[in-house]
Structure formats: C-alpha cells, structure tokens
N, C-alpha and C positions, 0 to 999 in steps of 0.2 A: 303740377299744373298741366292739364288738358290742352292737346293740341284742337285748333279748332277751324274749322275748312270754311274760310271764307269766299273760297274761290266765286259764288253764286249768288255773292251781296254786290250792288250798285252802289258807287259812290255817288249820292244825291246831292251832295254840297254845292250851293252856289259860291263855292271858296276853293281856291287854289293854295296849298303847301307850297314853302320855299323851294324843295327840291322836285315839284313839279314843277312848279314856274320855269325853273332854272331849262329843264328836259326841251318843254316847250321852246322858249328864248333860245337854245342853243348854247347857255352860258353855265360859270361854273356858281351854284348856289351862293358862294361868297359874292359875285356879283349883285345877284339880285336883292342880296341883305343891305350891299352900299348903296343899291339904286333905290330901294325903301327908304332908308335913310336922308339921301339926298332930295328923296319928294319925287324922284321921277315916277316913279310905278308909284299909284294911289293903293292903299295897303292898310289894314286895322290889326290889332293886337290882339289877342285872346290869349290875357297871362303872357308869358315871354314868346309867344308863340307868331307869327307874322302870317296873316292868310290876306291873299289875290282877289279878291271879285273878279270872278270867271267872264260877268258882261265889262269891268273895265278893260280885262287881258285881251279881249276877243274886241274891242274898239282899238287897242294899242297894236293888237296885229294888222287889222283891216286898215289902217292910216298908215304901221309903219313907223310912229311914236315909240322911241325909247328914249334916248338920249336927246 
C-alpha cells in the first residue's frame, strides 16, 4: 500500500467525528458517544459511525448548551 500525502486536502464536511467533537467540547470521546445517546448533542448515523453538524456544534458553543 502507497503512502499518500494528504497534507493539502480541506476537510469540506459539514459533519464533525466523535473524536473531533470530543477535541473541541474538551471532553473524552466516550463522553460525547453518551451524550449522543442521551439526545443531548443532535447527531446522525452513517453506518455505526456518529457524525456532528458542524452548524448544530457551533449553536451548542455560542449558547453554552450541553448538558
């Protein structure tokens, strides 16, 4: 397998990963799977996979909405 230099790709996703979320919130990624869970953070699936809406994260920072 080829190594391959991603270095100079933009992530364009209007979706956030668990372990981004987590980086951002300050918390540990097991966090933000239970707060998924619980309905606090609004969240969708893709496959077993858990992705953020970047404009719900970014209304949950500017209120201060988590818990």
């Amino acid at each position: 397998m080829r190594n391959i230099d991603i270095s100079g790709l933009k992530n364009e996703s209007p979706f956030l990963k668990v372990p981004e979320a987590a980086v951002m919130f300050r918390l540990h990624p097991m966090s933000i799977y239970r707060l998924c869970k619980a309905g606090k953070i609004p969240h969708i699936r893709v496959g077993k996979s858990i992705r953020i809406s970047k404009d719900a994260f970014d209304k949950m920072m500017e209120k201060g909405i988590l818990v």
